[in-house]
C-alpha positions as CSV (number, residue, x, y, z in Angstrom):
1,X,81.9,37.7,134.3
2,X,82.2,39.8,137.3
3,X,85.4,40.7,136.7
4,X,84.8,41.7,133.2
5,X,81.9,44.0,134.7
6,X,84.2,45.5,137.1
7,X,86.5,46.4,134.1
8,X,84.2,47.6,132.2
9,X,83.1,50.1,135.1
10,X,86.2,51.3,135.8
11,X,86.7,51.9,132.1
12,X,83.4,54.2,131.9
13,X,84.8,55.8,135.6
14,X,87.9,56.5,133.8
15,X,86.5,57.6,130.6
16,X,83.6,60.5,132.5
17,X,86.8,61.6,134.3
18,X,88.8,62.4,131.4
19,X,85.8,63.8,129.5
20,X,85.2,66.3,133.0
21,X,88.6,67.2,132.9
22,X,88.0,67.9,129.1
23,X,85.6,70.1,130.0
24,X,87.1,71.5,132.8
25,X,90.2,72.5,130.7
26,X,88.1,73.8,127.9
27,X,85.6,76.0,130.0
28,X,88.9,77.5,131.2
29,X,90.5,78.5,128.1
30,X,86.8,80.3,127.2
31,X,87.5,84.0,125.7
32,X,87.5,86.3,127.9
33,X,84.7,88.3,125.9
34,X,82.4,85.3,126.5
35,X,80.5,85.9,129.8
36,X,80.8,83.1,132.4
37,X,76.7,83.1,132.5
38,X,73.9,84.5,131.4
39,X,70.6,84.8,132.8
40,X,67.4,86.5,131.4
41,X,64.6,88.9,133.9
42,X,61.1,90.5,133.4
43,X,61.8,93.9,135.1
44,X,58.6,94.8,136.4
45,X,57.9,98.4,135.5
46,X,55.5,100.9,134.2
47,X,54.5,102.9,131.1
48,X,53.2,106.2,132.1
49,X,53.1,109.9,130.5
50,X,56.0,112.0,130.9
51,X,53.8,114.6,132.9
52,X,53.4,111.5,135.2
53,X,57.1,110.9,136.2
54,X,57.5,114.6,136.4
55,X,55.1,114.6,139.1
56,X,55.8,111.3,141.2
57,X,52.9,109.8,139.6
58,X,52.8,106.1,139.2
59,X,49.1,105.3,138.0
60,X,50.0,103.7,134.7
61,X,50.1,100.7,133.0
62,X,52.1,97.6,134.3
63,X,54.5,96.4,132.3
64,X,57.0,93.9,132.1
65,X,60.4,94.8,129.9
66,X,63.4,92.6,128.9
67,X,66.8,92.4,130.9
68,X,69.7,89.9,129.6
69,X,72.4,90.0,132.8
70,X,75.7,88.6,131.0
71,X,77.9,87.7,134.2
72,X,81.5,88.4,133.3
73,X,84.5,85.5,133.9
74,X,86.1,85.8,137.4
75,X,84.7,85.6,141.1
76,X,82.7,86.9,143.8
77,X,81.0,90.3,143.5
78,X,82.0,92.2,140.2
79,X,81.1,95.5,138.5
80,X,78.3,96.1,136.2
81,X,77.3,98.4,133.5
82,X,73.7,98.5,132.6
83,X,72.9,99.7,129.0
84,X,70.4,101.3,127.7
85,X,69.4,101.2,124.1
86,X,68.3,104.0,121.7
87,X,65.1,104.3,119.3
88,X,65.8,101.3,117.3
89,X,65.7,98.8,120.1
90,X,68.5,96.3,121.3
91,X,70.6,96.7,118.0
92,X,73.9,94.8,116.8
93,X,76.3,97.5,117.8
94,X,74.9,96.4,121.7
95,X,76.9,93.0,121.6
96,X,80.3,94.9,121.0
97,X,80.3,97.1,124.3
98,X,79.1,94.2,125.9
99,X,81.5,91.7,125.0
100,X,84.1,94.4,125.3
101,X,83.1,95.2,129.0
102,X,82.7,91.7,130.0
103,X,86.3,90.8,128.3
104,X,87.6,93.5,130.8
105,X,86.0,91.4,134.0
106,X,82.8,93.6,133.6
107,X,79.3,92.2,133.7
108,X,76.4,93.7,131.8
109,X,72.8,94.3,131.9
110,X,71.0,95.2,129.0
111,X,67.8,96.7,129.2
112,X,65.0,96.3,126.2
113,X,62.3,98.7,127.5
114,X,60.8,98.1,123.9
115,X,59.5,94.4,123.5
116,X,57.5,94.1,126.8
117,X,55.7,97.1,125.4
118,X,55.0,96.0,121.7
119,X,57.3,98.6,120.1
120,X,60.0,97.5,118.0
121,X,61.9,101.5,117.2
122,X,60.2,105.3,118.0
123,X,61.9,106.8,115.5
124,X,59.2,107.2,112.9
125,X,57.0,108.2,115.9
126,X,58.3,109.6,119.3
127,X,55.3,109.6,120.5
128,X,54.4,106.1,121.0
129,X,56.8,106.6,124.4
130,X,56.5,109.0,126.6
131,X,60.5,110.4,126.4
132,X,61.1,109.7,130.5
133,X,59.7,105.7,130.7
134,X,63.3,104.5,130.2
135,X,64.4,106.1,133.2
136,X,61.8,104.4,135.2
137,X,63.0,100.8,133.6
138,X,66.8,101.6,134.4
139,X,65.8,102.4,138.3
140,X,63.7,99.1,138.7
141,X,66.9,97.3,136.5
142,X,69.0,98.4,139.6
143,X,66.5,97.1,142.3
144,X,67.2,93.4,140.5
145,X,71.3,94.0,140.3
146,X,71.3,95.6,144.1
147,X,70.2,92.6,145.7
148,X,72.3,90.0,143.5
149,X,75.3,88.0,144.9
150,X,77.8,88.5,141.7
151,X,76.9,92.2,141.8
152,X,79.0,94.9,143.5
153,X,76.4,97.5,144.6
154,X,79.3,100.2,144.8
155,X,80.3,99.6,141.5
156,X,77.3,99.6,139.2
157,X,77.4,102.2,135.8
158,X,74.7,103.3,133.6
159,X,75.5,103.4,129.9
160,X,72.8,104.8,127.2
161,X,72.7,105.7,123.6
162,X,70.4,108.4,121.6
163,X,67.1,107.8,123.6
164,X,68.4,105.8,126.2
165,X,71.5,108.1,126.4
166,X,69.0,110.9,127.2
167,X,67.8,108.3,129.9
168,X,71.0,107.9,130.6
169,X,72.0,111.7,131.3
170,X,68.8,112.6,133.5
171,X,68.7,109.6,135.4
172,X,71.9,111.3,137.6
173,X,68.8,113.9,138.2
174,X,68.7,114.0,142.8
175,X,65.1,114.6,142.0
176,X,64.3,111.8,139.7
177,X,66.6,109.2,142.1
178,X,63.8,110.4,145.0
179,X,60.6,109.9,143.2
180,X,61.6,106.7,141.3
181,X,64.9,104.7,142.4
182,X,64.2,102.6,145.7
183,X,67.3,100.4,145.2
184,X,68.8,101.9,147.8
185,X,72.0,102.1,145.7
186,X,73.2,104.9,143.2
187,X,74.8,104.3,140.2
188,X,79.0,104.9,140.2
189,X,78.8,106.7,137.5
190,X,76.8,108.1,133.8
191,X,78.0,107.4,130.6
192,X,75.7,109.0,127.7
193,X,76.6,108.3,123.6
194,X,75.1,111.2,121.8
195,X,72.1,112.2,124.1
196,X,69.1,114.8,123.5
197,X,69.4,118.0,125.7
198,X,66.9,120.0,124.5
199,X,64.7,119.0,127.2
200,X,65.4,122.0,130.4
201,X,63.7,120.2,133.8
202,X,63.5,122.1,136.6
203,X,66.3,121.5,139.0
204,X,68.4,119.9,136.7
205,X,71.9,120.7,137.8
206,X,70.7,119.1,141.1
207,X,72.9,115.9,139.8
208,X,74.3,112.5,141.9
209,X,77.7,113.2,143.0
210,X,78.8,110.9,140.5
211,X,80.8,111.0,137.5
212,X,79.1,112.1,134.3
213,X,80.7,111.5,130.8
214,X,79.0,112.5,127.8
215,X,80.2,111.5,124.3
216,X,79.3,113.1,121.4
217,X,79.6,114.1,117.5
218,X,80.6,117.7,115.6
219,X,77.9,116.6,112.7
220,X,74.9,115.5,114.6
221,X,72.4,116.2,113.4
222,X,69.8,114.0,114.9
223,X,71.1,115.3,118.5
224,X,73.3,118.2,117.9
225,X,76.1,118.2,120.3
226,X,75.3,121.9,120.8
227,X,72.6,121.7,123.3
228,X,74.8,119.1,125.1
229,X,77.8,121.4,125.3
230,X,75.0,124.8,126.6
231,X,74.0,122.0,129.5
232,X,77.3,120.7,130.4
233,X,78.3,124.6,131.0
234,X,75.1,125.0,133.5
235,X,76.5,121.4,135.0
236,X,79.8,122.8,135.8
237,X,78.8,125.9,136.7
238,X,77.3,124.4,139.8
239,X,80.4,122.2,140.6
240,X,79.0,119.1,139.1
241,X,81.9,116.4,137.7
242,X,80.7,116.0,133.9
243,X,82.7,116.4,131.0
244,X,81.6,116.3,127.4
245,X,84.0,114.4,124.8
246,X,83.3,115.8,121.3
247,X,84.5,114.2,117.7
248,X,84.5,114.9,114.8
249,X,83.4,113.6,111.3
250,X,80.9,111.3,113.9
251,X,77.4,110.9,112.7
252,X,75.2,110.2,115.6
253,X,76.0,106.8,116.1
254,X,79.4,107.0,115.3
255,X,80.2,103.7,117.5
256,X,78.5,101.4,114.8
257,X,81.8,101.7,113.9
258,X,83.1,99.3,116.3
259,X,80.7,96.4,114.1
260,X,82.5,97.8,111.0
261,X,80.0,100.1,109.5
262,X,81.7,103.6,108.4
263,X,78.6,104.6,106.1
264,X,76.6,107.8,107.1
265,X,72.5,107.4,105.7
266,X,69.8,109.2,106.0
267,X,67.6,107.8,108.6
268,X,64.4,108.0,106.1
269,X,61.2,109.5,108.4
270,X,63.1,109.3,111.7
271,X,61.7,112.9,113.7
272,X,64.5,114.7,115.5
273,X,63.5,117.8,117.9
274,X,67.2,119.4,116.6
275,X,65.3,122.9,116.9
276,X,63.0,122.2,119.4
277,X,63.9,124.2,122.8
278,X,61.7,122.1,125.5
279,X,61.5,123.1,129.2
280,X,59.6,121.6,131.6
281,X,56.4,124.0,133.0
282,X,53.9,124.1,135.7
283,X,52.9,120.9,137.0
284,X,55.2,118.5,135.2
285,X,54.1,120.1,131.5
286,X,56.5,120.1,129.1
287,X,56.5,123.0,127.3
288,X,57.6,124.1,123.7
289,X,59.8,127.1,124.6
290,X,58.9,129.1,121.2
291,X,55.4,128.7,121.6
292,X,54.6,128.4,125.1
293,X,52.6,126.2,124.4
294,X,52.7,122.3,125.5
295,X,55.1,121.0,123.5
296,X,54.0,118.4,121.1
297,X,55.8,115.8,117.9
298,X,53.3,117.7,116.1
299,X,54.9,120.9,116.2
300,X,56.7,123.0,113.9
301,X,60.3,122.6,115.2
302,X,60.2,118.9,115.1
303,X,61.8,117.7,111.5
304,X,62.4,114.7,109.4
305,X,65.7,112.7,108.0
306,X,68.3,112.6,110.4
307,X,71.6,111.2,109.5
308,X,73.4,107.9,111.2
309,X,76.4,106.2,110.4
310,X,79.4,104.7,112.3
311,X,83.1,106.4,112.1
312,X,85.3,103.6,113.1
313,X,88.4,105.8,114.2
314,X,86.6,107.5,116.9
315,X,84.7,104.6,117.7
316,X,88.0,102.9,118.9
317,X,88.7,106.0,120.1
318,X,86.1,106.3,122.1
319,X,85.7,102.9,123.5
320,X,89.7,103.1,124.9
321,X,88.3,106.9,126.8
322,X,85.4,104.8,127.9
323,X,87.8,101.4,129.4
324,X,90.4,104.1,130.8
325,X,87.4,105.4,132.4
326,X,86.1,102.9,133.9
327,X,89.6,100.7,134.7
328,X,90.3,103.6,137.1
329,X,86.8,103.8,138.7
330,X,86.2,99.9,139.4
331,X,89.8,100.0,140.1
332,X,90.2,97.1,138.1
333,X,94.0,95.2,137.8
């Protein structure tokens, strides 16, 4: 009897370590695409008004927003890009970048600043979030990533689309990094998809000495490319290392394209601020440049039924500008 126990046992030993090895074998052969972990955070941060942020003020409501921190395949400390998502929230087109960056060795942190808050899209209504929040979200985002052990610090990107590629584009503001980001870290560099730049702040070609890439479409018309390209002239007027990428036939979100849609709708009761001219006045006021007046979703200029819709060409296109880009800056093999 003991012997047949003793057999037995050294069946089941031999048995677990084949299954292990099983395992072993089979977590190594994973896609590459298919992050090595994943771990969710509440990102403590806050809503408050626009006027608020433009004046250091941060006597608003507490909040905690979403953050899903996808930890690419490979070791030690790697590179990061943080994305930022437009009006519509955390969409499908997200999981395409991020598989895409973390098949290339790159972690990612996505940010919904919209859930915490109750919102599901802004669209319809711009109003119901004050157009700077999303900056203050991405800041406290890299507090989390500066302190963690699989994160480079040196090598951390900001990504954004629509909104959060407005977000995306004046978060590289010196001024904004001194009244909101105490990470102690900078991001390496700024990648906006199709941004707004109607918005004039003051000081705005005080930038990070960072990279800024910008990518846009000819037809937008939810975020013409036009104030974008009267911006980006200011930008490298004063030195700053920003360059616009413009394509055409590309609806504003033309990089749907990379989840196979290539049809151009009319988002239905979405406002766009296409003719709105918006500069920031006295005492953090943001002021509609045609009226002088504080500017408002009310106003005149502000208009209904945008168009979206994904080009797939240029959406290849402009994912390969985007991996060129950053292969060279995270120096990756």
């Amino acid at each position: 009897m003991l012997t047949d126990w003793r057999l037995a046992a050294t069946a089941i030993l031999f048995c677990c370590a084949v299954l292990f090895t099983c395992i072993e074998t089979s977590a190594q052969q994973i896609p590459k695409e298919i992050a090595a972990r994943t771990e969710i955070y509440g990102i403590p941060s806050l809503t408050i008004s626009d006027q608020q942020f433009l004046n250091g003020d941060s006597n608003g409501k507490a909040v905690t927003v979403g953050g899903e921190f996808r930890i690419a395949q490979g070791s030690g400390r790697l590179p990061v890009v943080v994305l930022m998502h437009g009006s519509s929230g955390v969409g499908a087109g997200m999981d395409g970048w991020v598989r895409h960056f973390n098949g290339m060795g790159i972690s990612t942190f996505v940010i919904d600043g919209f859930s915490g808050r109750g919102l599901t899209a802004t669209g319809p209504n711009q109003a119901l979030l004050g157009r700077l929040n999303l900056i203050v979200d991405i800041y406290h985002s890299l507090e989390i990533l500066a302190k963690h052990p699989r994160v480079d610090p040196e090598r951390i990107v900001l990504m954004g689309f629509s909104r959060g590629g407005q977000a995306t584009l004046y978060a590289s503001l010196d001024r904004f990094n001194k009244l909101w980001n105490k990470s102690g870290v900078q991001f390496a560099a700024y990648i906006p998809f199709y941004p707004d730049c109607s918005t004039g702040y003051l000081t705005d070609t005080e930038v990070a000495a960072r990279p800024i890439r910008i990518f846009h479409g000819t037809p937008d018309d939810y975020n013409p490319v036009a104030s974008c390209k009267a911006y980006v002239a200011r930008l490298q007027a004063a030195k700053r290392d920003v360059v616009l990428t413009e394509y055409p036939d590309s609806a504003h979100g033309f990089d749907a394209g990379l989840i196979g849609n290539n049809t151009v709708v009319e988002a239905t009761g979405s406002q766009t601020v296409r003719h709105c001219t918006i500069r920031e006045g006295e005492g953090g006021v943001l002021m509609n440049a045609s009226t002088q007046a504080p500017f408002s979703y009310k106003d005149a200029c502000v208009e209904l039924g945008p168009h979206v819709g994904g080009n797939p060409t240029t959406a290849l296109e402009a994912r390969k500008a985007v991996s060129d880009f950053l292969q060279a800056l995270f120096k990756l093999s």
